[in-house]
Phi, psi and omega in degrees: 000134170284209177256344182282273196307307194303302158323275170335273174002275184313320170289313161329326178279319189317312190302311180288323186285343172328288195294315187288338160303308203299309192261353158294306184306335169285332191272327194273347173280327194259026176316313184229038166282102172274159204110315225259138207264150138229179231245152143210175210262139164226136174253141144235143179282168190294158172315311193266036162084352194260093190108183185209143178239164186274084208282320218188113144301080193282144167242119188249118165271066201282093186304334191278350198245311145353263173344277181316311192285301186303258204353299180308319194281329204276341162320287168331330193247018175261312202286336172270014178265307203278325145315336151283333184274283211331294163328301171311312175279004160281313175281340198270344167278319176101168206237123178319164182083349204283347211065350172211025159275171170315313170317302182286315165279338145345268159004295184264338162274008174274323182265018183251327166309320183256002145301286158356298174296338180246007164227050146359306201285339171257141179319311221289327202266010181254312184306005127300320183314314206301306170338295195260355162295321187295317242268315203291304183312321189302269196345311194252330155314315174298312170299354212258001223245326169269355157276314163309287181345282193323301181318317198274284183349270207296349156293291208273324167323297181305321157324307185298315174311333204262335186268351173274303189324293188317298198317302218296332178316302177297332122354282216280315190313309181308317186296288144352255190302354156300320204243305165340299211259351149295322153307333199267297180299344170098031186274148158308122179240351176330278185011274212283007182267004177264310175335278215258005156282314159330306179299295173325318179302315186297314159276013175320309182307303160335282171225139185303152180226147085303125201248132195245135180284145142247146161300175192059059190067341161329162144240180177233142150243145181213106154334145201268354173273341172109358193287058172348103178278302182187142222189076160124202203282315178249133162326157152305168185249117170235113158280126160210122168304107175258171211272341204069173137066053133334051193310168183277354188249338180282134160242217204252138188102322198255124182298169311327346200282110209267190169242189162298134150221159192231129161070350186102002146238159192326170169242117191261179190272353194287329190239027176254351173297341163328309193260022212278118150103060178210200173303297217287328188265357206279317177309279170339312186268348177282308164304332210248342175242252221323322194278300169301349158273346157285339172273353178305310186299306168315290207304349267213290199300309207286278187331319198300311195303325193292282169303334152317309178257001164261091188193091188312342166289313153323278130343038219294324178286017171267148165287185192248023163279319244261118157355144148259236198271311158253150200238171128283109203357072172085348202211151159337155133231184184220166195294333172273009145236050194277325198261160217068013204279322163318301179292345198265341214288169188202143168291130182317154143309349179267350149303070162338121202304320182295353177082027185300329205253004173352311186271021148270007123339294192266332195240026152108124148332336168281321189330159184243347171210138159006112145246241192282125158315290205297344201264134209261356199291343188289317168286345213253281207310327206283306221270321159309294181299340176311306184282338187297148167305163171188152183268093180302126161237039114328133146235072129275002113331088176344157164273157185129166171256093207237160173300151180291309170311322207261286202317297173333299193300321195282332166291333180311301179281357172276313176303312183300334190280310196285320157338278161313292146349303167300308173344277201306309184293335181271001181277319176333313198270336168258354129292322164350291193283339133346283171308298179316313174322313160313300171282006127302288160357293169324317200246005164282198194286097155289095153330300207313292212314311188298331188299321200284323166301309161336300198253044156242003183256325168286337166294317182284000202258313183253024167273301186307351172267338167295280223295311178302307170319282200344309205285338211236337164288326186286322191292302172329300145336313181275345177273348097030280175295000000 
């Protein structure tokens, strides 16, 4: 080798361990950068042997260990959307014992009936009864009314998923032709390729994602459902209306209340398995199943209540259209306005707020006047039906025959069940996503290591700078001569 070829080398080397500073020094400043890939350096020697060259800059990387933490997250972002609605609809029926569950005001207007009943003549203990019957009518309107909340949450919920999805799609496409075109130019493109793995990582929650390699640096994104996300220069087109409001009377289909639509047209449920095992389907089933089956189960208790207690043989002074004690805004109901029967539900009118009608408690609810202080049957008959078995003709319900205290208890435990359930998966699912995190990590910045590259790069820094001093000696030496 000449001395002309030992210079080269050597300087080539100088040049590579230069470039191999660079990117330790980069991996060990971006340690705790989230997002941040890290880098190392690939060498090939030069075509004539002389020297060494820079093949690459690599971002090491596991796309299948990727793959797997979205997946994982969007799980995540299915089970904790719905552990959140389950919870809310736990607190909003109550847990027996809370002092303000359904279970319990049952509970207290069944012992203010058989107070009542046994002193007919005081005032104070039938305004109670009016008292913990309002307390009951209150209970399940709040509950009805927080099921509507879940219902609208989870419509704007769904509005939020679709405008972070468009954006981040569109991200990543911009991101695309950035990195093309910096490859093309002979440019560092890591940068912007941790960018738009970030970016992606960021709707993980949303929808399961699958990531397809293209060329020049591209990617393809596809729904783990098969759903082309982005495939080329523009994302798919995803639309959502959100409704405002959400009422109990409102469904899916039925304006405002809208579907997903792509590209410009609806998503039908048939094709929402597409979209499956995120925030975005969790939203959905929550507007569109789950919520309405918790209000099916109110309206179920409200309808139970209403007929129960409008039966002139209970009553002898109602006619036999005529409310009893729980109304329908004031009025009957039937089976073809059973839904929304919760939010409607009311206490008669004949009760006064002021307690004026109190003792039509005890003398009939029709009644026009006053009768015997003393006379307990009415209130006895009112406390009985309360407690009686009744044949549910509902189906927001099992079928079968339970007590207004059973009909509670059984919405208590279903809510509390479903709760618990929800729970358990979404702690299931963030360990899931923990782990993974860990083996991401793993594949992540290590200081010591990078310190241990370091000082292999300063042992190549000062052989090649030895080969050069060498080399400037021989030159001298021969100049010298």
């Amino acid at each position: 080798m000449s001395i002309a070829s030992a210079l080269s080398s050597a300087a080539s080397g100088l040049a590579a361990v230069t470039r191999g500073t660079e990117v330790v020094a980069g991996n060990v400043a971006n340690a705790l950068t989230p997002g941040y890939t890290r880098r190392e350096i690939v060498l090939a020697g030069l075509a004539d042997g002389g020297g060494v060259r820079i093949a690459a800059v690599e971002r090491i990387v596991s796309a299948a260990l990727i793959g797997d933490h979205r997946i994982a997250g969007a799980a995540q972002g299915f089970s904790g959307t719905v552990a959140t609605f389950r919870s809310a609809m736990e607190t909003a029926i109550g847990v027996p014992g809370d002092g303000t569950s359904l279970v319990d005001r049952v509970s207290d207007l069944e012992a203010a009936l058989l107070s009542a009943a046994s002193r007919p003549d005081n005032e104070v203990r039938l305004g109670a009864v009016r008292l913990a019957a309002g307390a009951l009518v209150s209970g399940i309107n709040t509950a009805a009314s927080a099921v509507e909340d879940a219902r609208t949450s989870a419509d704007e919920g769904i509005s939020a998923d679709v405008t972070r999805l468009r954006s981040a799609l569109k991200d990543v496409a911009r991101l695309n032709r950035s990195i093309i075109i910096d490859r093309a130019n002979g440019r560092d493109a890591a940068t912007l390729m941790d960018e738009r793995q970030r970016t992606i990582d960021s709707i993980a929650d949303i929808v399961a994602i699958r990531e397809v390699p293209r060329d020049n640096g591209r990617i393809a994104l596809f729904t783990a459902g098969g759903a082309t996300l982005l495939d080329g220069d523009e994302p798919i087109d995803l639309q959502f209306s959100s409704a405002g409001r959400v009422t109990a009377l409102m469904e899916v289909e039925t304006p405002p209340v809208g579907r997903l639509m792509m590209n410009g047209e609806p998503v039908g449920d048939s094709l929402m398995s597409l979209f499956a095992g995120g925030s975005l389907q969790a939203n959905f089933a929550i507007r569109d199943t789950l919520a309405p089956e918790v209000q099916a189960g109110l309206d179920a208790m409200a309808r139970d209540l209403v007929e129960r207690f409008a039966d002139p043989a209970l009553d002898p002074t109602l006619a036999t259209d005529d409310p009893g004690l729980f109304t329908d805004a004031g009025a009957a109901t039937s089976s073809a306005s059973e839904r929304g029967l919760a939010n409607r539900l009311s206490l008669t009118a004949q009760l006064a707020a002021d307690g004026s009608g109190d003792w039509r408690l005890r003398d009939g609810l029709g009644a026009t006047i006053a009768g015997d202080v003393g006379r307990s049957t009415q209130l006895s008959a009112l406390a009985d039906r309360l407690m009686a078995s009744r044949q549910t003709a509902s189906t927001g319900v099992s079928p079968g025959s339970r007590s207004v205290a059973a009909f509670a208890s059984t919405l208590s435990s279903q809510a509390s069940t479903a709760r618990v359930q929800s729970a358990n998966a979404q702690a299931r699912d963030a360990a899931h996503v923990d782990a993974l995190n860990s083996d991401l990590l793993a594949d992540g910045v290590d200081t010591d290591q990078e310190m241990q590259r370091l000082l292999g790069l300063e042992k190549a820094y000062a052989a090649n700078a030895r080969v050069i001093r060498a080399a400037d000696e021989m030159i001298a030496r021969i100049l010298e001569i």
